[in-house]
C-alpha positions in Angstrom: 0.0 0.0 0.0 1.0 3.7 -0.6 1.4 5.6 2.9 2.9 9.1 4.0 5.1 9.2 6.6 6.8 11.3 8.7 10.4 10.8 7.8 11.6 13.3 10.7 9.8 16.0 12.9 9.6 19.0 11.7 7.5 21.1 8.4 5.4 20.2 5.5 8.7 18.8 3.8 9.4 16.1 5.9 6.1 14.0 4.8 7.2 11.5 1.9 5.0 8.7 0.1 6.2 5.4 0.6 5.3 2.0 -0.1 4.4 -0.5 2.8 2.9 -3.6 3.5 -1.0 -3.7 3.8 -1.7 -3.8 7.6 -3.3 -7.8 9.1 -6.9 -7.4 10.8 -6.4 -8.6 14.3 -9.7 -10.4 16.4 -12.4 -8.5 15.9 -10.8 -5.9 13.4 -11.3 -5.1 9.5 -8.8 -4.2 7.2 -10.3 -0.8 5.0 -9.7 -0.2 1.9 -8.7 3.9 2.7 -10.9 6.2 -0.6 -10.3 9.3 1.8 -8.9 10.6 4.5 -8.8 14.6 6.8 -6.5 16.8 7.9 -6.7 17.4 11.6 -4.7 19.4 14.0 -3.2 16.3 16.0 -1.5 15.3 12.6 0.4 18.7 12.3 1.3 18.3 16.1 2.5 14.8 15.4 4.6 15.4 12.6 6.1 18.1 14.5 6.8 15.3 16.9 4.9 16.9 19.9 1.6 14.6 19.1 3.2 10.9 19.5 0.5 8.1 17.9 -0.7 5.6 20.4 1.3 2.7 21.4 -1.8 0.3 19.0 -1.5 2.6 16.4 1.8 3.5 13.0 4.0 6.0 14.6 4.8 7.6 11.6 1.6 7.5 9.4 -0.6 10.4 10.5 -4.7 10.5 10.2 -7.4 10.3 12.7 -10.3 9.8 10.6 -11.0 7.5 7.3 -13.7 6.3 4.7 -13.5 3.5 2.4 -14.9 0.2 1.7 -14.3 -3.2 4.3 -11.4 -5.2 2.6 -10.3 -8.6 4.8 -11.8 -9.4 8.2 -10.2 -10.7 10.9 -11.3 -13.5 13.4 -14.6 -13.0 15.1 -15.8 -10.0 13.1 -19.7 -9.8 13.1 -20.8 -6.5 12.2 -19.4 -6.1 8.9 -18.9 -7.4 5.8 -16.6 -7.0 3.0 -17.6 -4.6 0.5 -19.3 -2.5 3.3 -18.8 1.4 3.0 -17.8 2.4 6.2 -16.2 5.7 7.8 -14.6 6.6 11.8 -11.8 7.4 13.6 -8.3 5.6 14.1 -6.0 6.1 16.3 -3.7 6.6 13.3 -2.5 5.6 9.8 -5.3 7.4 8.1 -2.8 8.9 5.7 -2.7 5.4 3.5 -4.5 3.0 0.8 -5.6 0.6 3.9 -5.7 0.4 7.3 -7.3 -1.4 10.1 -9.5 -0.9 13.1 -12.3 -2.8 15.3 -15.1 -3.2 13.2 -16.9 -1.2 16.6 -15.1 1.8 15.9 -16.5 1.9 12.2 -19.8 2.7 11.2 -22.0 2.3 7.7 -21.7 5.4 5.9 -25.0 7.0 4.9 -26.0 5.6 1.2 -26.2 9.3 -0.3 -22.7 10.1 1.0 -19.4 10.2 -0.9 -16.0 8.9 0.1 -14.8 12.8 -0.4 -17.9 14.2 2.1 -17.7 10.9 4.7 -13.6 11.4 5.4 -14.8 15.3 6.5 -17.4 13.7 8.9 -16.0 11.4 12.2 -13.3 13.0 14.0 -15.2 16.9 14.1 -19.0 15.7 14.4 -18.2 12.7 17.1 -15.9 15.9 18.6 -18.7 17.9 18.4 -21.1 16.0 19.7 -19.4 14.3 22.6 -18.1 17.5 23.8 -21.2 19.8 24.0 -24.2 17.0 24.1 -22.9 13.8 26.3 -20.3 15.8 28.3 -21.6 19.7 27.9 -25.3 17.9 28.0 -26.5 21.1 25.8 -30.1 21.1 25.9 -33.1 22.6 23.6 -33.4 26.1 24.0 -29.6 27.0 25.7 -27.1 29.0 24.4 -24.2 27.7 22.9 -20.7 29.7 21.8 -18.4 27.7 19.6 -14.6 29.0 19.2 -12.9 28.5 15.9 -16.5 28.7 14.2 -14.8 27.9 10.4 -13.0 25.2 11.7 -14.1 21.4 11.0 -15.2 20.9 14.8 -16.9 24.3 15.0 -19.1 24.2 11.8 -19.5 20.4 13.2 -21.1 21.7 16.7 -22.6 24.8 14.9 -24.9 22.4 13.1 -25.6 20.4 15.7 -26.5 23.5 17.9 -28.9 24.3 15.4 -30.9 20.8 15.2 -31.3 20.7 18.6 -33.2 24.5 18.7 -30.2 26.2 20.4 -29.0 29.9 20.2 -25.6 29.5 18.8 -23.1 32.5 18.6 -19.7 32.1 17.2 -16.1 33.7 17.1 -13.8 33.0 14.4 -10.8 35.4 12.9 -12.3 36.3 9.9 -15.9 38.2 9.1 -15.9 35.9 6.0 -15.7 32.8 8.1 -18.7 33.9 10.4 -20.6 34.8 7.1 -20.2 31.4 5.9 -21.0 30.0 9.0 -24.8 31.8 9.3 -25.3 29.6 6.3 -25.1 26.8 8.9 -27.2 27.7 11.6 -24.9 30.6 13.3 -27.0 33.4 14.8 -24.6 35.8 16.1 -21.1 36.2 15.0 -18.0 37.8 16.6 -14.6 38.4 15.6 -12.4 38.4 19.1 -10.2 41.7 19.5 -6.8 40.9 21.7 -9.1 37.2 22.8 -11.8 39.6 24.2 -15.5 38.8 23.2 -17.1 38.9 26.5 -19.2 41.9 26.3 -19.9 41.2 22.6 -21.6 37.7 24.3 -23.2 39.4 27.0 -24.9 41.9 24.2 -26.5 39.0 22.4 -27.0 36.8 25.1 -27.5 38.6 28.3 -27.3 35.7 30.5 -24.6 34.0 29.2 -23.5 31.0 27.5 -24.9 27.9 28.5 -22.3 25.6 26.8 -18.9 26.8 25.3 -16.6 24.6 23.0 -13.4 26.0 23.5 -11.1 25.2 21.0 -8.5 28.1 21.2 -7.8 27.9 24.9 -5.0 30.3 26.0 -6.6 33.5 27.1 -10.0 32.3 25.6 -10.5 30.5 28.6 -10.5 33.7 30.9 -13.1 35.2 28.8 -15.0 32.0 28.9 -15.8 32.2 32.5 -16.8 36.0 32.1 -19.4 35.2 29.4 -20.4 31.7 30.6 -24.0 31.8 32.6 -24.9 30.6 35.8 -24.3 26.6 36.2 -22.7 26.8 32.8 -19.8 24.2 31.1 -16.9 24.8 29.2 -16.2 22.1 27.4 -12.4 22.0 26.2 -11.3 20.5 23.2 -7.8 22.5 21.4 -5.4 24.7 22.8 -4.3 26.2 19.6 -3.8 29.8 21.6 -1.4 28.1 24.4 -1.8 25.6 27.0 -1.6 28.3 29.9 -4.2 30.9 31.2 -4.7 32.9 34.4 -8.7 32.7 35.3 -10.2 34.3 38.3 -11.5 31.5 40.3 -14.5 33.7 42.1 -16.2 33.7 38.6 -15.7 29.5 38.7 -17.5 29.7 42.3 -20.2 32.0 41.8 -21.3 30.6 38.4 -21.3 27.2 40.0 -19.6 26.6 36.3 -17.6 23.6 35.4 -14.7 23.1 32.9 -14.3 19.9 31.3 -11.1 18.9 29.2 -11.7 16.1 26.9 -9.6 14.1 23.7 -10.7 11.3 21.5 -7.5 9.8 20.4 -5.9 8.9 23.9 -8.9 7.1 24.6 -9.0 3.5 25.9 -10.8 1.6 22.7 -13.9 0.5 24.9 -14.5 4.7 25.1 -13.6 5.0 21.5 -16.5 2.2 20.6 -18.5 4.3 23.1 -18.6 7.6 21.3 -19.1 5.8 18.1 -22.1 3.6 18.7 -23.5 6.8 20.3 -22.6 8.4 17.1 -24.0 6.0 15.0 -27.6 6.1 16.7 -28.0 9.7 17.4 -25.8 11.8 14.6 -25.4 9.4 11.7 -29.4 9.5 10.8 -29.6 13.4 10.6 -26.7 13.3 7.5 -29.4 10.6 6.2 -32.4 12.9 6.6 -30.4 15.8 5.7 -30.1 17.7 8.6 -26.2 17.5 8.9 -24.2 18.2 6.1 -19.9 17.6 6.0 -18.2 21.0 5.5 -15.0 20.3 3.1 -12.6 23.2 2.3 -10.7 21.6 -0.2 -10.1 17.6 -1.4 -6.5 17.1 -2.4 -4.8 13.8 -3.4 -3.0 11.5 -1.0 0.4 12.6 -2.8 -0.2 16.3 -1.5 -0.4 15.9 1.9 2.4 18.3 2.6 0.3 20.9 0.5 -2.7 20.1 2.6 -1.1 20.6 5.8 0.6 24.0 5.1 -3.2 25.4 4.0 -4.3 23.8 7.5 -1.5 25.7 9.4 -2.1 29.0 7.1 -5.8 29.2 8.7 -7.3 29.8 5.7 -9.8 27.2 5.5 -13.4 26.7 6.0 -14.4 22.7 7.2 -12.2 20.2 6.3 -9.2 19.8 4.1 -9.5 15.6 2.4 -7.2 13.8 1.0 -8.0 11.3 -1.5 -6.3 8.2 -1.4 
């Protein structure tokens, strides 16, 4: 099989496409045929070498999140089928023609749905949805402020927001990404001056926010805990500002708020399987009805996956970057 790898930390340069051996399903895992794969921000930390891979998972081949079709089947697989078009997360080694995971971790890809539009779906809607629903437990009716708004976990949660009847106000960098994003269900936009957007909250939403997925961090979080309401939850997810922040605690104790830090990828499998079966039942049906819709800046092939990543880390994108494989 064709893979990239990550010769050496370090930039765009130091991915190279190499061939490997097509990886052996274990008990109770399928080999996938990989049609396409996403960009995520754990790749570009992992080829930096700051993001190691899981000790289960290719050190050197990057990707979270794959579509493609069921290829060999190991001992004891009952789900699946070869031949079955299936998409979810890995704990790596996206970034090839094949890989394998437990058939658990996979789910049936919506009929209607390309390879292209499926690879853009599992790692930023299961994000998404773990973060604000099963561990924000975002509610009909709240108010819900998403960080990063053009990015493929905030237009993700910004959709979800929206089918469950929530007011959902957004910050991103650009006006043109919080235009774009009104087309998904955004109501208010803001663009953060020097990570302030506070009293820009507090003008559209008086009370607060009942939910905030925080995917800057740094600073952000600060600001979060001025604009978050009473018995509120900041759900964290990316600390693409910084890892450190000074907050005042008083705000934590009067609003009776909480702050939550959460990751897929370092995950025990059982919790992986988890988040996917939940996934599957509640979030998978809505891209059938057409409620949900994958958001995909650009589709690249496997071969440019150095080109792929410097758009990711230029910040010019809107929704996923794919690669095809």
């Amino acid at each position: 099989m064709r893979a990239i790898t990550i010769t050496k930390p370090g930039g765009p340069a130091v991915l190279a496409l190499v061939e490997r051996p097509d990886p052996e399903p274990s008990r109770g895992e399928v080999r996938v045929r990989v049609r396409a794969t996403a960009v995520n921000r754990a790749d570009i930390l992992q080829r930096m070498g700051a993001y190691p891979a899981p000790a289960d998972s290719p050190p050197d081949i990057p990707g979270l999140e794959i579509a493609g079709e069921v290829a060999a089947l190991g001992p004891g697989v009952e789900r699946l089928a070869v031949g079955d078009r299936v998409f979810g997360i890995v704990g790596g080694g996206g970034y090839a023609d094949a890989v394998v995971a437990h058939e658990r971790a996979l789910a049936r890809m919506p009929d209607n749905m390309s390879f292209e539009d499926a690879a853009a779906v599992p790692e930023a809607f299961i994000t998404a949805y773990d973060a604000i629903v099963t561990q924000g437990q975002l509610a009909t009716g709240e108010t819900l402020l998403v960080h990063a708004a053009g990015s493929g976990v905030g237009t993700a949660a910004i959709q979800i927001g929206r089918v469950l009847g929530c007011r959902v106000i957004g910050t991103a960098r650009t006006q043109d990404k919080l235009d774009r994003a009104r087309e998904l269900g955004l109501h208010v936009g803001i663009v953060p001056a020097e990570a302030r957007f506070a009293d820009a909250l507090h003008a559209a939403a008086p009370e607060g926010a009942n939910v905030i997925l925080e995917l800057v961090g740094g600073n952000y979080i600060a600001e979060d805990l001025r604009c978050v309401a009473t018995l509120g939850r900041v759900v964290l997810v990316g600390l693409m500002a910084g890892v450190k922040s000074e907050i005042e605690l008083g705000l934590v104790l009067r609003k009776r708020a909480r702050i939550l830090g959460t990751v897929l990828r370092a995950r025990p499998l059982e919790e992986k399987i988890a988040a996917m079966r939940v996934f599957e039942a509640n979030v998978v049906p809505l891209f059938t009805r057409g409620l949900l819709r994958p958001i995909v800046d650009s589709v690249m092939p496997l071969a440019d996956a150095a080109r792929a990543h410097e758009r990711m880390q230029s910040n010019a994108g809107f929704g996923k970057i794919v690669l095809t494989a």
